[in-house]
ZAKOL-402963 format. One record per residue (C-alpha): x, y, z; residue in one letter. Coordinates in steps of 0.2 Angstrom, whole numbers, padded with zeros to 4 digits, always signed. Example, Ala and Ser with C-alpha at 12.3 -4.5 7.8 and 13.67 -1.06 7.14 Angstrom:
BEGIN
+0062-0022+0039A+0068-0005+0036S
end
This chain:
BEGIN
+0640+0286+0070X+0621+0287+0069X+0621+0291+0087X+0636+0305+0085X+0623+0314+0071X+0610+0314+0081X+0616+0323+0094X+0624+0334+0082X+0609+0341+0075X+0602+0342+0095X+0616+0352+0100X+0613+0364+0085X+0594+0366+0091X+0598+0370+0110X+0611+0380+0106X+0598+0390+0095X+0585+0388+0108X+0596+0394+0123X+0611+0403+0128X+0626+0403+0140X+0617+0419+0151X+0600+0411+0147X+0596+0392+0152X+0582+0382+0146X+0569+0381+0161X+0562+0364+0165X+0547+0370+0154X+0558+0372+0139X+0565+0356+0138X+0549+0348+0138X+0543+0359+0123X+0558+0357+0115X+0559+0339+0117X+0542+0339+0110X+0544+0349+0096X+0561+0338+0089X+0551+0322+0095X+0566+0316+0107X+0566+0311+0124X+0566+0325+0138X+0584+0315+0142X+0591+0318+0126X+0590+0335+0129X+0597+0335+0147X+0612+0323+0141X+0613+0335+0125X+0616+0353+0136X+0628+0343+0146X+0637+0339+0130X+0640+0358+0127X+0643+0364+0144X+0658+0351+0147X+0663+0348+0129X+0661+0330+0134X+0653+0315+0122X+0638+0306+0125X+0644+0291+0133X+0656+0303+0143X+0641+0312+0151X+0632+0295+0155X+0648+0287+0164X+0650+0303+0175X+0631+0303+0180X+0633+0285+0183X+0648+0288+0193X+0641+0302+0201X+0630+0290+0210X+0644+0279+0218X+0646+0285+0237X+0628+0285+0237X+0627+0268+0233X+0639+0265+0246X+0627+0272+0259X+0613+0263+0253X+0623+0244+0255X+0628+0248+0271X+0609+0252+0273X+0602+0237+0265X+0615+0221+0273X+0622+0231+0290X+0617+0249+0294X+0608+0253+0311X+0601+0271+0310X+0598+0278+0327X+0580+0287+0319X+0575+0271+0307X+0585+0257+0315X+0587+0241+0305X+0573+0246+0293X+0585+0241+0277X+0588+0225+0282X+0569+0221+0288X+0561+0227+0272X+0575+0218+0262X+0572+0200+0271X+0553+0206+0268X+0556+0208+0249X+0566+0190+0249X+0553+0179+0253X+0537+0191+0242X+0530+0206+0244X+0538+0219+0253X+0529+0235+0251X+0514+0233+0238X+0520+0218+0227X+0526+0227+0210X+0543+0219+0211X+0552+0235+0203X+0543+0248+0214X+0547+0238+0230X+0565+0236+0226X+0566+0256+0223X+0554+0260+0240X+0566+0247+0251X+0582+0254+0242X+0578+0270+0247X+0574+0270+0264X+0592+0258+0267X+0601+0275+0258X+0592+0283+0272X+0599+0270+0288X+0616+0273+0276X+0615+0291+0276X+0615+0291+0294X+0627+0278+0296X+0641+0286+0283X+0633+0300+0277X+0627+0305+0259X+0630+0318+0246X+0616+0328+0243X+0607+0336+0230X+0595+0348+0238X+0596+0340+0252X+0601+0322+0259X+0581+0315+0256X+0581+0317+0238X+0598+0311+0237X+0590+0292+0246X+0577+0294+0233X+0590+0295+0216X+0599+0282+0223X+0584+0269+0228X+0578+0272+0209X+0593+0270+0201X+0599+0252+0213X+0583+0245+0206X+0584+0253+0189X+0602+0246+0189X+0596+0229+0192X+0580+0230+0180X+0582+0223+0163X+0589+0238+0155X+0604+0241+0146X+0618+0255+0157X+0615+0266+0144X+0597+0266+0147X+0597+0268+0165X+0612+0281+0163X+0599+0291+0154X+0586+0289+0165X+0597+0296+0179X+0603+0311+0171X+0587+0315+0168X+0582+0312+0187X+0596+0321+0191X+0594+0335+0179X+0578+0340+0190X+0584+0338+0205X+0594+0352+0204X+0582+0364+0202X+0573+0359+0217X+0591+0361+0223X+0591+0380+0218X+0573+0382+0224X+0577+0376+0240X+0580+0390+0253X+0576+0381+0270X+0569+0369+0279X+0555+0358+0269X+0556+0341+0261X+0542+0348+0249X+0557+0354+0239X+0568+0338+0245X+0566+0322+0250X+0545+0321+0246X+0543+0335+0232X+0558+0332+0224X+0559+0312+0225X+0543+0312+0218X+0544+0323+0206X+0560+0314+0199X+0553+0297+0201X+0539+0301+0191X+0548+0310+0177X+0560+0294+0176X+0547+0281+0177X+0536+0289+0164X+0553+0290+0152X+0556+0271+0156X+0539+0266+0151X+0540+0278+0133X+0528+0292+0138X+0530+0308+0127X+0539+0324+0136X+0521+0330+0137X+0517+0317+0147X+0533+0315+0158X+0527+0334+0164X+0513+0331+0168X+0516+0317+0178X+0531+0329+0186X+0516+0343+0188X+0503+0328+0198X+0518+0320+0208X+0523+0340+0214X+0506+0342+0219X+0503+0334+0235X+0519+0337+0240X+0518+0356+0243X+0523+0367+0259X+0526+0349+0269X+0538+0353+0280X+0553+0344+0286X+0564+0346+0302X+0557+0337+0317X+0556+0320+0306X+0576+0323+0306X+0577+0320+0326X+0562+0310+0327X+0561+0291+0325X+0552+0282+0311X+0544+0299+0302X+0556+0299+0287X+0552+0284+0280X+0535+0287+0273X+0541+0302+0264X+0554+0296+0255X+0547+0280+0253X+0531+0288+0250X+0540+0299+0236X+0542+0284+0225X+0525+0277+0229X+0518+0296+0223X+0529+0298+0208X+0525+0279+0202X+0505+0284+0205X+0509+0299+0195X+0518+0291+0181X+0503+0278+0180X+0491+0293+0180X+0499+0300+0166X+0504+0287+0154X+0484+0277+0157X+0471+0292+0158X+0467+0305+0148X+0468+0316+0164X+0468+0335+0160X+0483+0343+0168X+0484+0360+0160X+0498+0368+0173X+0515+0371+0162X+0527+0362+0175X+0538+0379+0176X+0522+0385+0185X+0520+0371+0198X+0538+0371+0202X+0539+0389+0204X+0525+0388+0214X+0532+0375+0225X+0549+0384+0228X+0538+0401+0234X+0527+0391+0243X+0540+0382+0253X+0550+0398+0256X+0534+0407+0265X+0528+0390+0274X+0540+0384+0284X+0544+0396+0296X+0523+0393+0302X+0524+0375+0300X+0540+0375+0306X+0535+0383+0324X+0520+0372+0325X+0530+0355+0323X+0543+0361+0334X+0530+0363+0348X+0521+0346+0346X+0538+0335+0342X+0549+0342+0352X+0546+0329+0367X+0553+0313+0354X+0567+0321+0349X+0581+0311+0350X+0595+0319+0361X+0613+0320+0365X+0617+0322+0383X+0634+0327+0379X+0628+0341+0367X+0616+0348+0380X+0627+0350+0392X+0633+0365+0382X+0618+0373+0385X+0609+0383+0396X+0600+0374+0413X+0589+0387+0411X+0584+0382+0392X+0584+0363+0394X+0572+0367+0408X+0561+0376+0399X+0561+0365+0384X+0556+0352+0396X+0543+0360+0405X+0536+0366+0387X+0538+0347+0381X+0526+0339+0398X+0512+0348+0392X+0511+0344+0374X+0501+0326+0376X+0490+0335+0387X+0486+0347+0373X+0485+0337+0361X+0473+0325+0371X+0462+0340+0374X+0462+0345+0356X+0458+0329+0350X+0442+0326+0364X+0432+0342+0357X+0434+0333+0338X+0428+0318+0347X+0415+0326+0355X+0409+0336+0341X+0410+0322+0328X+0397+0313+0318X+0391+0300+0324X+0398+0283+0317X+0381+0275+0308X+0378+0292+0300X+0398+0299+0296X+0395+0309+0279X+0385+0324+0276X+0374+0328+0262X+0381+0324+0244X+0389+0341+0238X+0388+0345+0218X+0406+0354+0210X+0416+0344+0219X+0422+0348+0236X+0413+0351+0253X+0423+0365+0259X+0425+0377+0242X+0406+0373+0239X+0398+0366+0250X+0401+0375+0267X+0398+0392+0255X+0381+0383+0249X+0375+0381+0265X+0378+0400+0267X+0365+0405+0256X+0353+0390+0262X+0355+0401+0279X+0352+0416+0270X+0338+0411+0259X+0328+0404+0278X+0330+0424+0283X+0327+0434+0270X+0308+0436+0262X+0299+0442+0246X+0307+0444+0228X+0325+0446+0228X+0334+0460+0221X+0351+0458+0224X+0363+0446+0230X+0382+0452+0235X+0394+0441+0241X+0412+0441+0249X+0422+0426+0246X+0441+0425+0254X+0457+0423+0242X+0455+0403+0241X+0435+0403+0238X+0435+0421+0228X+0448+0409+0214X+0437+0395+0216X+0421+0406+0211X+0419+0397+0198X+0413+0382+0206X+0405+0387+0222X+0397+0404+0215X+0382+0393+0208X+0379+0384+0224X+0379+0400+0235X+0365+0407+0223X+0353+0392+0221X+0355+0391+0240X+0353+0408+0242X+0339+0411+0227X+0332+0393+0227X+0334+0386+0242X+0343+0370+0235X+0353+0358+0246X+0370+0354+0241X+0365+0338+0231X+0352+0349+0219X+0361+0343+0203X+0348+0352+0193X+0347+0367+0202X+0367+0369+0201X+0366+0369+0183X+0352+0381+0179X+0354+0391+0194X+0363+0405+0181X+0350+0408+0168X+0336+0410+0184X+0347+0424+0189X+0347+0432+0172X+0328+0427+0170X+0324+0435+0187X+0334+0450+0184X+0344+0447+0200X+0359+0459+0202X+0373+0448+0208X+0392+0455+0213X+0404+0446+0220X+0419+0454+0229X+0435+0448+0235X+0440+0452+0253X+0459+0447+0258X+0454+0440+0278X+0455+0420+0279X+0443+0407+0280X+0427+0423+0276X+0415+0419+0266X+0398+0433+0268X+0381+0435+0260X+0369+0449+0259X+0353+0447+0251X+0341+0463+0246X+0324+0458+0244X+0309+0465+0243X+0302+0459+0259X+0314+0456+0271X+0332+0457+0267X+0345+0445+0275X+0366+0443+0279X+0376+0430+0286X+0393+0432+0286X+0403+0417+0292X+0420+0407+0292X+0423+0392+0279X+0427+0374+0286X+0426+0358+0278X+0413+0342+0276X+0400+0357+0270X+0400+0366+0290X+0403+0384+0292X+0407+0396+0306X+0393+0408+0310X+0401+0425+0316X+0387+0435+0312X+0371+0436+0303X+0354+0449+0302X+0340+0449+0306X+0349+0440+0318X+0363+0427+0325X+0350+0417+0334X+0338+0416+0319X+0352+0410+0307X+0359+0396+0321X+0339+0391+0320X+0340+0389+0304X+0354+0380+0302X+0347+0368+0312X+0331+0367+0304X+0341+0363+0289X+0349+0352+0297X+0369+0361+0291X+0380+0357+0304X+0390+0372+0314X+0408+0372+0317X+0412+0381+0335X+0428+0383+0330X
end
């Protein structure tokens, strides 16, 4: 009965809150949630309620049920399946799990990484019914197995599924082509966190934000050559659960600040993907394309004359790659001494290769400085807030990247110098470009941004040789490429 007015008096607030031409976004639950102080999945079980007139417990068996070829697959994963990219992997990691630790010795979180990857060796045994795609799909069902088995009543894990289940399908929607971002990795994660961070009684707000850190490092990664090529799945969708149990964790035992509303990240994500994977696509093609796992009965349907080039493309690629790989061992630091110089704000390529800029700058320019005007690409010119300070007490000061003191006052010396600064965004990649006024001698560098504090010198006046001098006098490395 009590359960019956609750969600009553739910179902009254979303249907003011939404309408049949107008969905609550992911974002909306979670304020909504908040603002009624109930659980993200009593509003997702809730809207089900309405749109198929069903009771509560209705909704919770046929999400449950929802689940049960699925679970199918992963069985046959877990005891039998031999998948011809993962091979007996279920069966190994099961054993594993028997006798202690499997994976990284949190019972629960082992049984829902092993369960997984077995719907994987399932899926390619018998197949799988998919939500945006077949990965995500191993994921829901490797959380829910363990879920199943954890000491939680049905209806407890029944909502904890729907709510799982509930984001998946917009990933689902999002999802326009090839990227386990919005699959298998993005989604999985994303999901697992949400559910994880329900399960251990974290507010909406938090369940979000642990949705918004598990999306994060999940963006633009691509997907299709791991589907015909051994071994490369597992870490994603095994590494899905391991990301959305991190960001759970994060969420639920820090005071982390994560401002982004979870309708921006996933947005984000969707349009990302979309533009991404036709570049990363073309690249993995290229470098996998010589472990792919073939069918010689399906190649005979195609063309000698493609198979052969395929195969002649395919020879090289080690080659390549072996080439490609010398010039970073040639050009890497040297093993005693790996790290450069200690960068203040926070990362060495959105500071630090910009600081060394303006050290450049501030070794060829001479005399009182009148202006400073800097170019910063799209990345850098949205990160100004960080990395403007270090350009200018490199560029004004002279400061190395570790100058604590000098970052944090280098503003009011500009305003007590009277030094005209403008700062100007320029759409070209990877640009980064100083010109310095002076009284005396007046100076430019205009280079390319690279990580570990290095930069790309294109150009520079007085002139190029001067500026690669005093790189070196300064000891900033150069990137050649």
């Amino acid at each position: 009965m009590k359960q019956g007015l609750f969600f009553k008096s739910l179902i009254a607030e979303i249907r003011k809150a939404s309408s049949a031409d107008k969905k609550l976004t992911l974002g909306e639950i979670v304020d909504l949630a908040e603002n009624l102080g109930v659980r993200m999945s009593d509003i997702v079980i809730a809207e089900a309620m309405i749109a198929h007139d069903m009771t509560h417990d209705e909704v919770i068996r046929a999400v449950l049920d929802a689940f049960g070829f699925n679970l199918l697959a992963l069985e046959i994963g877990l005891n039998r399946g031999n998948s011809f990219l993962l091979g007996s992997i279920g069966r190994e990691l099961q054993a594993c799990r028997k006798r202690g630790t499997a994976v990284i010795g949190d019972r629960f979180v082992d049984k829902a990484v092993v369960y997984t990857i077995a719907t994987e060796v399932g899926n390619h045994e018998v197949g799988l019914q998919p939500c945006a795609g077949t990965g995500d799909s191993c994921v829901y069902t490797g959380l829910l197995k363990a879920l199943l088995e954890s000491r939680l009543s049905r209806l407890q894990v029944g909502r904890l599924a729907a709510l799982m289940i509930k984001i998946g399908t917009y990933f689902k929607e999002g999802k326009k082509t090839t990227g386990c971002n919005m699959e298998g990795f993005g989604a999985g994660a994303a999901c697992t966190a949400a559910a994880l961070t329900e399960m251990r009684k974290g507010s909406p707000r938090q369940v979000a934000k642990a949705i918004v850190l598990a999306i994060s490092p999940t963006i633009a990664v691509p997907c299709t050559p791991r589907v015909i090529v051994s071994g490369l799945c597992a870490t994603h969708i095994g590494g899905a659960v391991l990301i959305g149990n991190l960001a759970a964790n994060l969420a639920l035992k820090t005071s982390i600040a994560v401002p982004i509303d979870v309708d921006v990240m996933l947005a984000m994500a969707a349009n990302i993907h979309a533009a991404a994977a036709p570049a990363i696509t073309t690249i993995n093609l290229d470098y996998m394309r010589p472990y792919f796992k073939t069918q010689p009965v399906v190649d005979g349907f195609v063309a000698g004359s493609v198979l052969a080039a395929e195969q002649e493309s395919g020879r090289h690629v080690l080659a390549r790659a072996r080439e490609k790989i010398r010039k970073f061992a040639m050009s890497a630091n040297p093993l005693i001494s790996p790290f450069g110089e200690a960068v203040v704000g926070g990362s060495s390529i959105a500071v630090g290769s910009p600081t060394n800029m303006g050290r450049i700058a501030h070794e060829l320019a001479g005399g009182e400085v009148k202006k400073i005007t800097i170019d910063l690409t799209s990345d850098l010119f949205a990160r100004r807030a960080i990395n403007v300070p270090g350009i200018l007490m490199g560029a004004v000061l002279g400061a190395s990247t570790k100058d604590i003191k000098a970052y944090h006052g280098v503003l009011k010396e500009i305003t007590r110098r009277r030094i005209a600064v403008e700062i100007r965004h320029v759409t070209e990649p990877e640009v980064q470009r100083i010109r310095i006024e002076a009284r005396g001698k007046s100076a430019f560098v205009d280079a390319m941004n690279r990580g570990g504090g290095r930069l790309k010198l294109v150009d520079a006046r007085p002139s190029l040789a001067e500026a690669q001098a005093a790189a070196a006098r300064l000891g900033i490395k150069l990137a050649e490429v």
